[in-house]
TIFI-434529 format. One line per 5 residues: number of its first residue (from 1); their letters; for each residue x, y, z of C-alpha. Coordinates in nm, 4 decimals. Example, Ala and Ser with C-alpha at 12.3 -4.5 7.8 and 13.67 -1.06 7.14 Angstrom:
1) AS) 1.2300:-0.4500:0.7800  1.3670:-0.1060:0.7140
//
This chain:
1) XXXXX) 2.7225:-2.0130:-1.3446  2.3313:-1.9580:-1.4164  2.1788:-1.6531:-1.5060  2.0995:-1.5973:-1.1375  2.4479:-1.6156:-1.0361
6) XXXXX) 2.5202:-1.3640:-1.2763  2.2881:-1.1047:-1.1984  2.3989:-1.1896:-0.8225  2.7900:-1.1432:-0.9344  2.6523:-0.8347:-1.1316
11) XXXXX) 2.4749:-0.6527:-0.8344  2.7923:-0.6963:-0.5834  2.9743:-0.5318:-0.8990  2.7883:-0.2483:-0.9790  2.5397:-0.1632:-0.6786
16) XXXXX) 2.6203:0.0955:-0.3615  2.8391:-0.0257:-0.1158  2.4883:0.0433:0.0942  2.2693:-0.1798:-0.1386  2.0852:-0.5143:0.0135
21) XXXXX) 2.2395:-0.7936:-0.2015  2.0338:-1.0452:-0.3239  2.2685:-1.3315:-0.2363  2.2908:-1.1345:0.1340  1.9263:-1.1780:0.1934
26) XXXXX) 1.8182:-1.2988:0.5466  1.6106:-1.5731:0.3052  1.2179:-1.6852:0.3917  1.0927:-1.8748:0.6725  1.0303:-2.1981:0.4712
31) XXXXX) 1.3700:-2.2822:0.2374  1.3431:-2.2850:-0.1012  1.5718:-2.4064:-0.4295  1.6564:-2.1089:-0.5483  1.5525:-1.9993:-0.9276
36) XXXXX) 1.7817:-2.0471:-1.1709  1.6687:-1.7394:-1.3483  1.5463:-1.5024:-1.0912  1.6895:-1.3358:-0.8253  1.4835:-1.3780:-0.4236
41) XXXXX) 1.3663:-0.9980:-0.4850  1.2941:-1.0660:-0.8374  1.0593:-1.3963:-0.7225  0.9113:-1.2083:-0.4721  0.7865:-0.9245:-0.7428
46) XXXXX) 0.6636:-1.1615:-0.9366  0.5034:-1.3574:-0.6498  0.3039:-1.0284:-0.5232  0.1673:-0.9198:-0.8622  0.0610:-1.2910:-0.9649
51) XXXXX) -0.1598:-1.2867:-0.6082  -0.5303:-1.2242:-0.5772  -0.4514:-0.9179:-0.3360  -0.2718:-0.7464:-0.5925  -0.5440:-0.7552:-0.8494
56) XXXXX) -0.7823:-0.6797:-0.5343  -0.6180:-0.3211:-0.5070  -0.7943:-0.2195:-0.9177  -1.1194:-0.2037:-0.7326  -1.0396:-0.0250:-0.3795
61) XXXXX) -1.0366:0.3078:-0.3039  -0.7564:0.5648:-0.2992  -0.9163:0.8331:-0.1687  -1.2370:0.9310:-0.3613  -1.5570:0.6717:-0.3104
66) XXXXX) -1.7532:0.6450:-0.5816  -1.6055:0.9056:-0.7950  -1.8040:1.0412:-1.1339  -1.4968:0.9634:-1.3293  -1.2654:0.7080:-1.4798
71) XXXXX) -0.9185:0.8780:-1.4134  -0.9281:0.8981:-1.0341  -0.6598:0.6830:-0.8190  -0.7371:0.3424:-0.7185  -0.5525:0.1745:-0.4449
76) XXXXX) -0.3688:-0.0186:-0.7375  -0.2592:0.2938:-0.9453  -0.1497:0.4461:-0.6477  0.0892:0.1656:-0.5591  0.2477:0.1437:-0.9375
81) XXXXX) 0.2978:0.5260:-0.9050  0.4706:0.4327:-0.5922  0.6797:0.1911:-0.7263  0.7420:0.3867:-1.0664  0.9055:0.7231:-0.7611
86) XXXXX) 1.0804:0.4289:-0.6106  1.2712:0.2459:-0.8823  1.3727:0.6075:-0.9827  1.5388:0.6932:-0.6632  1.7047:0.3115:-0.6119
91) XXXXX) 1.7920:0.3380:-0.9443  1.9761:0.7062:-0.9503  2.1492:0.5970:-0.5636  2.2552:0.2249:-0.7147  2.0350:0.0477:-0.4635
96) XXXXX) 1.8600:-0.2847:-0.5580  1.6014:-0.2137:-0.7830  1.4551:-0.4995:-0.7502  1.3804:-0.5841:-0.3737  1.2629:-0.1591:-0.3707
101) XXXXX) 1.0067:-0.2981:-0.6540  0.8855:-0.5730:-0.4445  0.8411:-0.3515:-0.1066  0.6323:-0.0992:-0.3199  0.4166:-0.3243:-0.5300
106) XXXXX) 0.3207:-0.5201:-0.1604  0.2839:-0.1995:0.0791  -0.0832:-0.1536:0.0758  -0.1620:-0.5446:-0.0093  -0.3797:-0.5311:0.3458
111) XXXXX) -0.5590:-0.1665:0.2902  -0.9660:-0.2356:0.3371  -1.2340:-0.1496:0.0691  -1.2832:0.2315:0.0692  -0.9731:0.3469:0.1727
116) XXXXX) -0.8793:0.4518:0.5174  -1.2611:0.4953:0.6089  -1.2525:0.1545:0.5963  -0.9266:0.0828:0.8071  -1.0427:0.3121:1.0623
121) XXXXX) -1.3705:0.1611:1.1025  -1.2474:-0.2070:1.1347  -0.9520:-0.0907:1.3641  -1.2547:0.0797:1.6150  -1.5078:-0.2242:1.6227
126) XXXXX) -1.2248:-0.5055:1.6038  -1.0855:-0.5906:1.9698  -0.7547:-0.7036:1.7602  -0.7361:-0.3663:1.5707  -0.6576:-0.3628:1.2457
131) XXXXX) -0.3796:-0.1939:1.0891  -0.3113:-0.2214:0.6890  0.0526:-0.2569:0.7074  0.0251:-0.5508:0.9851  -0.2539:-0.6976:0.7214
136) XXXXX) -0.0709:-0.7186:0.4271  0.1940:-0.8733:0.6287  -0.0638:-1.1260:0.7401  -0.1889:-1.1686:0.3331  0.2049:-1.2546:0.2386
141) XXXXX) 0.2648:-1.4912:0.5473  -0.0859:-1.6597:0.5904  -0.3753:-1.5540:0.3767  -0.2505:-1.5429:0.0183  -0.2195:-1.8530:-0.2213
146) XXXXX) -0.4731:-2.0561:-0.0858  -0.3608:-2.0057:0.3031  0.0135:-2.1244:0.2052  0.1097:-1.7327:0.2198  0.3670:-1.6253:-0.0665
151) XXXXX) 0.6912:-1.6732:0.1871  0.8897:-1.4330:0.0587  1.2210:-1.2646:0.1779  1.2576:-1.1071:0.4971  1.3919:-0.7705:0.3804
156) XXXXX) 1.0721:-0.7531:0.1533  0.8230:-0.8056:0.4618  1.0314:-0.5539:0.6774  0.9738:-0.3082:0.4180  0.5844:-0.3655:0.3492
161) XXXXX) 0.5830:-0.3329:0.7482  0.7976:-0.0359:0.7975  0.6565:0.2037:0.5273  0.4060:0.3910:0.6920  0.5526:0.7396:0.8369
166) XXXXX) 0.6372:0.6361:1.1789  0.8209:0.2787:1.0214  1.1797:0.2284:1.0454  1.3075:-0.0016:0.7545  1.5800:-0.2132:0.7874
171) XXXXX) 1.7333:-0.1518:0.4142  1.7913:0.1495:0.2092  1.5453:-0.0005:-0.0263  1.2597:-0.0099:0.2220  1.3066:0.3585:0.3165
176) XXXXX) 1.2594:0.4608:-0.0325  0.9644:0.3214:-0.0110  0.8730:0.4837:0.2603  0.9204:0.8328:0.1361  0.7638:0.7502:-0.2075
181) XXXXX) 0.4483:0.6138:-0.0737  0.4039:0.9629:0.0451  0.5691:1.2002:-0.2396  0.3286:0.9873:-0.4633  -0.0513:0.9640:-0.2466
186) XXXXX) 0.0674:1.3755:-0.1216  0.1019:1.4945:-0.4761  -0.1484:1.2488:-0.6900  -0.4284:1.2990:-0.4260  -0.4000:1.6501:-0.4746
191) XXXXX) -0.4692:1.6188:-0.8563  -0.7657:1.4277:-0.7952  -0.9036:1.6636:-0.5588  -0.8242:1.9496:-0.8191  -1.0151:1.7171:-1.0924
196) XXXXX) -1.3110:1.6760:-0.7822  -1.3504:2.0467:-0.7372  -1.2384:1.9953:-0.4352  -1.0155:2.2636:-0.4370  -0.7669:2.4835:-0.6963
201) XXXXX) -0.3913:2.4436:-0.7094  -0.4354:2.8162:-0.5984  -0.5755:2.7181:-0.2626  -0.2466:2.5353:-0.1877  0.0014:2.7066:0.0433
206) XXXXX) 0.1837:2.9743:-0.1209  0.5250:2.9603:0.0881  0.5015:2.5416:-0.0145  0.4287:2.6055:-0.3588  0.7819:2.8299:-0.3795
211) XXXXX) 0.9624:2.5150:-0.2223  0.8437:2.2032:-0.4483  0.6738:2.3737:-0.7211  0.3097:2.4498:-0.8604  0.2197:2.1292:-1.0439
216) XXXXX) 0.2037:1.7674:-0.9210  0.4428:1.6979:-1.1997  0.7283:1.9718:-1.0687  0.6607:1.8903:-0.7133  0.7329:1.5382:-0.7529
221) XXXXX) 1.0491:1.5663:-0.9308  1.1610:1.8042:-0.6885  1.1538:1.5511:-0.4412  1.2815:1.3078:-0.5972  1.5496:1.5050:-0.6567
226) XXXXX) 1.6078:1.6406:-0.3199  1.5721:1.2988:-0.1652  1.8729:1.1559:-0.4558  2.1094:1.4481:-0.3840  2.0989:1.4511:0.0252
231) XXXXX) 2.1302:1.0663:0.0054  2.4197:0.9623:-0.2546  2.6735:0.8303:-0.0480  2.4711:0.7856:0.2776  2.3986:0.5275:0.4566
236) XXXXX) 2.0146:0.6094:0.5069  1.7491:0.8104:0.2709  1.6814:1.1764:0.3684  1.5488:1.4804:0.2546  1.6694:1.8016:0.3172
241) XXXXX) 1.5231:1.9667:0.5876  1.3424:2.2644:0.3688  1.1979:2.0265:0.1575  1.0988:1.7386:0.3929  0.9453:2.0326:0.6268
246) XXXXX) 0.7402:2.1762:0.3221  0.5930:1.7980:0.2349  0.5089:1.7188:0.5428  0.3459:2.0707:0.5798  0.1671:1.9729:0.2335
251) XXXXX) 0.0562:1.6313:0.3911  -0.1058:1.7689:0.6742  -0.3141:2.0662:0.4394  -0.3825:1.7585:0.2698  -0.5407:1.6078:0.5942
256) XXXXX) -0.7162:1.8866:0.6804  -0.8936:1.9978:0.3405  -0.9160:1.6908:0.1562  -0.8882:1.3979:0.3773  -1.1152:1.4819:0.6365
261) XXXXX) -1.4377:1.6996:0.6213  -1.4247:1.7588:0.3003  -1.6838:1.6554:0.0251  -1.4821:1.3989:-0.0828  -1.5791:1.2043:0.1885
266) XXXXX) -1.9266:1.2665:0.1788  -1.9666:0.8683:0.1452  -1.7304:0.8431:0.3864  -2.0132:0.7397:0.7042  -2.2517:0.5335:0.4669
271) XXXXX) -1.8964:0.3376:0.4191  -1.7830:0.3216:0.7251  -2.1545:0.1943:0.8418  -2.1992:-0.0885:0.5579  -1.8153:-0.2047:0.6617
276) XXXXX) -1.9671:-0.2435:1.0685  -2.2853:-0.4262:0.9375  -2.1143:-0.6631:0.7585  -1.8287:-0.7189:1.0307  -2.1141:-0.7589:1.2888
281) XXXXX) -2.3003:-0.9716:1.0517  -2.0687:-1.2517:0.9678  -1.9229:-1.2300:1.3574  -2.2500:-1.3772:1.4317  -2.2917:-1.5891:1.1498
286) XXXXX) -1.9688:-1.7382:1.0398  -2.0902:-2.0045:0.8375  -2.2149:-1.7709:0.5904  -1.8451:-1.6772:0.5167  -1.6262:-1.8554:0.2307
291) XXXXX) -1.5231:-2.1927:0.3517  -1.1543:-2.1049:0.3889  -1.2356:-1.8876:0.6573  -1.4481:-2.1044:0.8389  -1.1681:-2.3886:0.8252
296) XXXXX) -0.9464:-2.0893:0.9994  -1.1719:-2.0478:1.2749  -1.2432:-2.4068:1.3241  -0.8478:-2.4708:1.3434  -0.8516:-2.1806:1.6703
301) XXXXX) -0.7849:-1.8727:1.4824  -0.9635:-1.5633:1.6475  -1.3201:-1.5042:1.5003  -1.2584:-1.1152:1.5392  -0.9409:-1.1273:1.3328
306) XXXXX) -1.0642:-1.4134:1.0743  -1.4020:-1.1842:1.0133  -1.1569:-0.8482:0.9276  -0.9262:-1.1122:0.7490  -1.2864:-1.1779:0.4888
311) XXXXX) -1.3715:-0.7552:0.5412  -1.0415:-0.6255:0.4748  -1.0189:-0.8602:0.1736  -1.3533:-0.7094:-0.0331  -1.3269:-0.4818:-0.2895
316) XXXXX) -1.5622:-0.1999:-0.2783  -1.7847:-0.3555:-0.4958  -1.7856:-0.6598:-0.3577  -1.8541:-0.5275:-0.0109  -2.1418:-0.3054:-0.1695
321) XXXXX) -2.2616:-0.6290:-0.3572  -2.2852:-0.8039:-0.0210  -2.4580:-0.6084:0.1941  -2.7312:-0.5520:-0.1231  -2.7614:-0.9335:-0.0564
326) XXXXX) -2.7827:-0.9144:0.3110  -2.9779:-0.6443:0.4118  -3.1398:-0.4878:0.1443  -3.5239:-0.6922:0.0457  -3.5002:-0.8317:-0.2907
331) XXXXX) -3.8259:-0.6133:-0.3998  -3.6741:-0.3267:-0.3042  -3.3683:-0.3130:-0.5217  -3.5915:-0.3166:-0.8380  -3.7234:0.0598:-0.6823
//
C-alpha cells in the first residue's frame, strides 16, 4: 500500500459519513496514473496554485482600484482568506479538507482585472457574456498550462462553478465554499472600506452588529461558528436563519454603501472604459494579440470569447500597461 492508499484508507476511517472520498471521486475527463503520494484533491491544489492564473490574482483587484496603501485585499488574498474560513469549517464537520482547499484556492481563477467593474463591463459588450465562475472553469479545462487545461477532478470544477450565491454544489465541500467566499469578501471588504474612510464600523447596522458582532474578527468567527453547529451531522451546510438573515442583510449594506456609488469606485468608469477600448481594439485587430490566442481563433474558436479569454486574463497593470501602449502618444507619457 503507497502513501496514497493510506491517506485514502485514512479518510474513509476518520471523515463524515457525508464527506466526498478521494477514492469516490467522479475522476477527470482525460485518465490519469494516479500519484503515488498525493491524493486527486491534493493534485488538484497543487495543480491550481502552480498555474499562471493563480499568481495572476496578486495583481487584480478585490474591491479598491488603485488604493493609496499596501494592506488592501487583492483578488489573491481574498481567495487564501477564503480558503483559510473553509478548511476551518471542513475541518471542525470532518469533511475533506483537501478537495474544500482546491474549490477555494480555484473560485475566482476567471475574475477580470479590476474586480467586478471589470466583469460587468466585458459581460455588457461581449455577445457571449462573460461570467467569472464560467471563466475560471474555462482557465482549468482549456486555457491554463499552455491550452492543455489542468484536468482536474470533477467535484473540484462543480465547486469553482457552483460558489457564487445562487450555485448549488454537488459536495458538502463545495458549499463551504460557497458560504466562505462570502463570510470572508462581506467581512474583509468592510475593513478595507473602514481603512478607505469609506465609512466607520459605527455606520454599520446596529440590529446586525448585535447578531455577528462589532469587529471583522468577531463577526467572522461567529459565522463560522453558526455555520459548524447547524451543520454537524447534516447532510448539507446551513446557517441558522438569524444569522444567515443578518449576513445577507450585511451583504446587501455592503452593496449599497461600498460597492456601488461610493468613492471607492471613483475609478470604477475610467476602468470599465480602458477594459471596452481594449476589447474593441484587439476584436478588430487580432493579430496584435499573443500568438496562442490567435492559433485559437484560427482553429474556429469565437473571436468575441477568445478576445475576453486575453481581457479577462490581464492583471490590472498589465491592462493599464497596454492601453499606455495603444492609445496613449509616446510624447505624451513623458508630460
Amino acid at each position: 500500500m503507497n502513501i496514497r492508499e493510506r491517506l485514502e484508507a485514512l479518510e474513509e476511517k476518520v471523515l463524515s459519513p457525508y464527506a466526498s472520498l478521494s477514492k469516490n471521486s467522479k475522476g477527470r475527463v482525460k485518465d490519469e496514473e494516479p500519484c503515488d503520494i498525493r491524493t486527486p484533491y491534493q493534485r488538484d491544489r497543487d495543480r491550481i496554485i502552480h498555474s499562471k492564473a493563480f499568481r495572476r490574482l496578486m495583481h487584480k483587484t478585490q474591491v479598491f482600484i488603485a488604493p493609496e496603501g499596501d494592506h488592501y485585499r487583492t483578488r489573491l488574498t481574498h481567495t487564501l482568506e477564503v480558503a483559510q474560513i473553509a478548511r476551518t469549517v471542513a475541518r471542525a464537520l470532518a469533511l475533506n479538507e483537501d478537495l474544500t482547499e482546491a474549490i477555494a484556492l480555484g473560485h475566482d481563477l476567471g475574475h477580470t482585472p479590476f474586480g467586478h467593474a471589470g466583469e460587468a463591463v466585458l459581460d455588457t459588450i461581449c455577445p457571449v457574456g462573460f461570467k467569472h465562475y464560467e471563466q475560471s472553469i474555462r482557465i482549468v479545462e482549456h486555457l491554463a498550462n499552455n491550452g492543455n487545461g489542468l484536468n482536474l477532478s470533477w467535484e473540484v470544477k462543480d465547486g469553482i462553478l457552483n460558489h457564487p450565491t445562487k450555485g448549488s454544489p454537488s459536495t458538502m465541500e463545495g458549499q463551504i465554499v460557497r458560504y466562505a467566499d462570502k463570510i470572508a469578501y462581506i467581512n474583509h471588504d468592510i475593513d478595507d472600506a473602514v481603512r478607505g474612510k469609506i465609512m466607520k464600523e459605527e455606520d454599520l447596522p446596529k440590529d446586525i452588529i448585535a447578531i455577528l458582532g462589532g469587529s471583522p474578527r468577531t463577526r467572522i468567527n461567529t459565522m463560522i461558528h453558526d455555520m459548524v453547529e447547524h451543520s454537524e451531522d447534516k447532510d448539507s451546510i446551513i446557517m441558522s436563519n438569524e444569522v444567515q438573515t443578518a449576513m445577507l442583510t450585511l451583504r446587501k449594506y455592503m452593496f449599497d454603501h461600498v460597492y456601488i456609488g461610493s468613492t471607492a469606485k471613483d475609478h470604477e468608469k475610467k476602468a470599465q472604459n480602458m477594459l471596452e477600448q481594449l476589447y474593441n481594439h484587439f476584436y478588430q485587430k487580432p493579430v496584435q494579440m499573443p500568438d496562442e490566442y490567435q492559433e485559437m481563433i484560427d482553429s474556429g474558436e469565437n473571436i468575441d470569447r477568445v478576445v475576453c479569454d486575453y481581457i479577462s486574463g490581464m492583471t490590472d497593470p498589465y491592462a493599464i500597461r497596454t492601453f499606455y501602449e495603444l492609445f496613449i502618444p509616446s510624447t505624451w507619457k513623458e508630460l
